[in-house]
N, C-alpha and C positions, 0 to 999 in steps of 0.2 A: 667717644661716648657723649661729651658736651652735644657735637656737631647731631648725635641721632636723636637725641632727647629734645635739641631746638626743634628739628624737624618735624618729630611728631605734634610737639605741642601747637608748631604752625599750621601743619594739614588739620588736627583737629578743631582748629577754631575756622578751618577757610572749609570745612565739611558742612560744620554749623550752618556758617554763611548761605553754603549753596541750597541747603537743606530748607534753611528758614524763607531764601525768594524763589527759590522752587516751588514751595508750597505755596504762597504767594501770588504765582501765576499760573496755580492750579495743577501743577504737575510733579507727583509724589514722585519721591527718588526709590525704587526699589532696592532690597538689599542686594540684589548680585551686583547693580551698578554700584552702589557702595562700597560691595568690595572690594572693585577695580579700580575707586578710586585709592582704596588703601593700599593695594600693592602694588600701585605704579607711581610714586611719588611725583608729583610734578615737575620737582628740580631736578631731578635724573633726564630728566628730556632739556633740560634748558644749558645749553654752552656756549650763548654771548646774546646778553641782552643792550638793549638804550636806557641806561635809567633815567626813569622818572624823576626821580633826584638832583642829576645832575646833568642831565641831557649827552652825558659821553657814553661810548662803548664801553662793556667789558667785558673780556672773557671770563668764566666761569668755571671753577674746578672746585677739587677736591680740597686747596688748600686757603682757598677765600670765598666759601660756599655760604660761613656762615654770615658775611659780610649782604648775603645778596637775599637771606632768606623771607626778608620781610616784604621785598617787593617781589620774589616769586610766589610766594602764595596769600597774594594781594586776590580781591576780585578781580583782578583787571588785566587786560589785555597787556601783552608786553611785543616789543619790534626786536626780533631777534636775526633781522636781515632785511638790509636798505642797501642796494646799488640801483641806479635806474639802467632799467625800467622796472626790476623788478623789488618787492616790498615784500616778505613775509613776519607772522604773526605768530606768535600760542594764545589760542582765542580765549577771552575773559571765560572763568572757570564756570561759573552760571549756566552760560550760554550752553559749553560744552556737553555738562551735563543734562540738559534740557532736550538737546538735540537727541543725544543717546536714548533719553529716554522715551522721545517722539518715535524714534524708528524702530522700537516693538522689534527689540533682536531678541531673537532664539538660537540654544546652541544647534552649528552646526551650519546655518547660512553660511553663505559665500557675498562679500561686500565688495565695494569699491568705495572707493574714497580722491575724491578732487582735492589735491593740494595736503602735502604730507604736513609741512612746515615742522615744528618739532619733532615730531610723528610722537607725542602721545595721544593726540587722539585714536589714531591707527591701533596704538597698545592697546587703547582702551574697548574700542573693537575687538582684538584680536583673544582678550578674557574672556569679552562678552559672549562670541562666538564659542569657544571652547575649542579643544584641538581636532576635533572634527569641520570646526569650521574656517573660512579661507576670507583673508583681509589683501586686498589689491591696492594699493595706497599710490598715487603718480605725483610727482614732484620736479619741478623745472629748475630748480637752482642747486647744481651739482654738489656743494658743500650741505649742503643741508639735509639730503639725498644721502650722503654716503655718513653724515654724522645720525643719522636716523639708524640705519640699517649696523653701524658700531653699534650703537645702544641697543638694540635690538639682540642682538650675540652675544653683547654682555649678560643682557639680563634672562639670555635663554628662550627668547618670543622665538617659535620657528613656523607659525600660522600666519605671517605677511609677509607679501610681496613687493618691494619697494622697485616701481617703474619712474625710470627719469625722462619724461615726456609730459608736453601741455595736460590732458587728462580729460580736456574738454570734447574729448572722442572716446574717450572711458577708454578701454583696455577689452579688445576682440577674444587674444587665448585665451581669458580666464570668466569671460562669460557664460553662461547668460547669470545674470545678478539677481539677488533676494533684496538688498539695498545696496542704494545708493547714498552719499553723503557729500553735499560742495561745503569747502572751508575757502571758499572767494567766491567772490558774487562774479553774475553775469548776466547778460539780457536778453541770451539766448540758449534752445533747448534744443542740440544737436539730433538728428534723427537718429543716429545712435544709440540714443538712451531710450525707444522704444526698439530698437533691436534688442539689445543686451539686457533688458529686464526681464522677469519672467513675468508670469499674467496678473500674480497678488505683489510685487515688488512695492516698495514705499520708496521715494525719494524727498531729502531734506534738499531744498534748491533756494538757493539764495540771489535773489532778483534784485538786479543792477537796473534801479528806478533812473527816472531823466530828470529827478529832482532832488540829487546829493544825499538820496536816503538809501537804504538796502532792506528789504522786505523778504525774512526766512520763509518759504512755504513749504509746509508738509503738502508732498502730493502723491496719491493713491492711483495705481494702476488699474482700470477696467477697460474691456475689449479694444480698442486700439487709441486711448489718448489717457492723459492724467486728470484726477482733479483735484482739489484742494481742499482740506477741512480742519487747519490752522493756518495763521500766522500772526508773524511781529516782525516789527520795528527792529533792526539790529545795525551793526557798523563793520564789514567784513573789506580785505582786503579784494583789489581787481583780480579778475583773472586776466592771463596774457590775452584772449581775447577781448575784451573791454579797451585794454591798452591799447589794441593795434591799431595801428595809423588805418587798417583798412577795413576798421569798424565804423562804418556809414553814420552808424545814430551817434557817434558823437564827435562831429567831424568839425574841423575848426571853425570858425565864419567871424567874417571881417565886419567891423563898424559900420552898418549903410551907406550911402552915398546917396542919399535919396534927403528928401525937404523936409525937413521938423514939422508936423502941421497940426499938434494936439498931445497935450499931457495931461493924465489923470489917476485917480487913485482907485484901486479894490476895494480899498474901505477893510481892510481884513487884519486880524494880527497874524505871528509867526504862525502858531499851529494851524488857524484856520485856513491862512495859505500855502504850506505845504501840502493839507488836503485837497484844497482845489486846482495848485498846479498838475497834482499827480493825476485829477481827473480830466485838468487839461491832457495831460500827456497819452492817455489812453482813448479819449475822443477827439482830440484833432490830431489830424497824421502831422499836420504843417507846424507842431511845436517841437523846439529844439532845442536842449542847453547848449550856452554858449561856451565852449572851451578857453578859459582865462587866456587873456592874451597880454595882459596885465596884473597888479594884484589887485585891483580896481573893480575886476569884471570875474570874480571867481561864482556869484550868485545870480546872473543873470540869465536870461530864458528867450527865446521869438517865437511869433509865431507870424506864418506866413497867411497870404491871401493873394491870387495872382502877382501886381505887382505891390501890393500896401506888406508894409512890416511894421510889429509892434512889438516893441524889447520891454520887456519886464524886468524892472529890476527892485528887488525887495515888494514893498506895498503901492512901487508908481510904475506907471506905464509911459509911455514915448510912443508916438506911431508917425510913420514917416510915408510921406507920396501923396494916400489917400487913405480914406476911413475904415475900406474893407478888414484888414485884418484888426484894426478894433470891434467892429461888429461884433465878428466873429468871438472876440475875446469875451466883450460884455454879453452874446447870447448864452456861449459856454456857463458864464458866472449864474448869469438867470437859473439856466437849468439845474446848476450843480445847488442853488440856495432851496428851490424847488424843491428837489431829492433829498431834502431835511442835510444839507453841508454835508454827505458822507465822508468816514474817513477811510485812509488807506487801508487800514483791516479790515473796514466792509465789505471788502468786495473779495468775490471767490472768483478763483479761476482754473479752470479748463487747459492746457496745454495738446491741441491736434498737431500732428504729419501735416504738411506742407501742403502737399495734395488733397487732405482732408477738406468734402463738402460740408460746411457750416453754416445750419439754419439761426437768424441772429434776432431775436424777440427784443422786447423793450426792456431798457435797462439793463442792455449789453452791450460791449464794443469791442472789436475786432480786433487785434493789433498783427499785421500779416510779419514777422524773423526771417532771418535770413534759410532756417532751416525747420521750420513749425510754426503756429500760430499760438498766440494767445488771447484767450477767449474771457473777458471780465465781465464779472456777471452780481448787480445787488439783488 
């Protein structure tokens, strides 16, 4: 009795919470999301977290639940599975509902969902939908996977489908899809997911930036590409594709070997240049982050020019051989001060097919995926 009396009094103050920065960032919590936040308790989904506290594992039961209730219904994200390569999450409780709310469910849709992880968010779908409707949830880390789909049996959920598979190809049997929802970021938009959507589908996608940030976008299905008419700023786990050794954009590279010949400054603080890297990232093909190869080098960036290279690191630059990929760097900055410093939420974006003809105006830029393109546009 002690242990259900804490619990409520915890969900109702972390209700509060979500309720009060929900509104905040202009997105009412409606009451049926409410109520699925009340009948699916958060720590029923949670069975080994990292505490915050004390940086060790624990598992989590019935019999030291109450030991654990203040940091499960914290706002805050918790790591409830770290092996490498892989890392999963129960996403800060904000976000979650924010998302929910973003994707404008109706009973009776059929969803997918990228990356189960606790799988309440899946539960949380699978309310929302009602028992008419169908929740396809895919999850790569087999414990996690099969402690989802227990709690699920437990609590009686018989409207989702837990697939143990990447996800990053969505799931073919159970298409075509009303939404879609990624809980890991990634930096591409498999062609798949203009297959398996239907013609008004909405997908929450979460965009794996080249400058250590993750940008959620709501994007809206019309005749054959997406577009976008939110986003924010957030901090999501990779997906296995991001991870893979044989993801080109963020492929290791080694310290030059070329001649020091000029250092200087952007002249920018932190936020002003995260926004103007990210504009680098989307107008020069030839900028890359550099995959830490120390703990030295976890924030650095290049960009290329035939043979000239220029490492950016923090607020200074390096450029080695010759001037070319400085040019290039201080043209970029010109421009981007010009465009009044836009920031990453400025810009909307477009997601076309691969094959997609693309007419591109001013104050757009291209960026060609492995499997679509993405179209940014102020």
């Amino acid at each position: 009795m002690f242990v259900q009396k804490a619990c409520k009094k915890y969900q109702e103050e972390l209700l509060a919470t979500i309720q009060e920065k929900c509104k905040a960032h202009g997105i009412a919590l409606s009451q049926k999301t409410t109520s699925a936040f009340e009948a699916l308790p958060r720590h029923l989904f949670v069975h080994q977290i990292r505490s915050w506290k004390d940086a060790y594992w624990h598992e989590v039961h019935s019999e030291n639940i109450s030991e654990h209730l203040e940091e499960i219904y914290g706002d805050i994200p918790l790591t409830i599975y770290k092996q490498a390569p892989f890392h999963a999450t129960i996403s800060q409780p904000t976000i979650v509902f924010e998302m929910l709310e973003l994707l404008e469910i109706e009973a009776g849709m059929n969803i997918f969902e990228l990356g189960t992880g606790s799988g309440w968010n899946a539960a949380l779908l699978a309310y929302l939908v009602g028992t008419t409707g169908m929740v396809t949830t895919s999850e790569l880390i087999p414990k996690l996977s099969f402690q989802a789909i227990d709690t699920y049996k437990k609590l009686g959920i018989n409207n989702i489908d837990v697939i143990l598979t990447d996800g990053t190809e969505a799931y073919q049997k159970n298409a075509p899809y009303d939404r879609i929802i990624f809980t890991a970021s990634d930096n591409n938009l498999s062609k798949v997911f203009f297959e398996q959507t239907k013609s008004n589908a909405i997908i929450i996608f979460v965009y794996k930036t080249s400058i250590h940030e993750d940008l959620l976008i709501v994007l809206y299905k019309t005749d054959n590409y997406f577009y976008s008419k939110h986003s924010f700023l957030c901090r999501f786990v990779n997906s296995l594709h991001v991870n893979s050794k044989q993801n080109t954009e963020f492929k290791e590279v080694k310290w030059p070997e070329k001649k020091h010949i000029h250092r200087g400054s952007l002249k920018l603080n932190t936020y002003e240049r995260s926004n103007f890297l990210f504009f680098l990232s989307i107008s020069q093909m030839a900028f890359e982050k550099l995959i830490a190869i120390n703990n030295d080098m976890k924030h650095i960036f290049s960009l290329c020019c035939e043979d000239s290279i220029t490492i950016i690191e923090d607020d200074y630059y390096r450029t080695y051989d010759n001037l070319k990929s400085e040019a290039l760097l201080l043209d970029a900055l010109k421009i981007w001060r010009e465009m009044g410093k836009p920031k990453i939420r400025d810009y909307a974006l477009e997601i076309h097919p691969k094959n997609s003809k693309i007419n591109i105006s001013s104050n757009q830029w291209l960026c060609k995926k492995e499997e679509s393109q993405f179209l940014w546009k102020l």
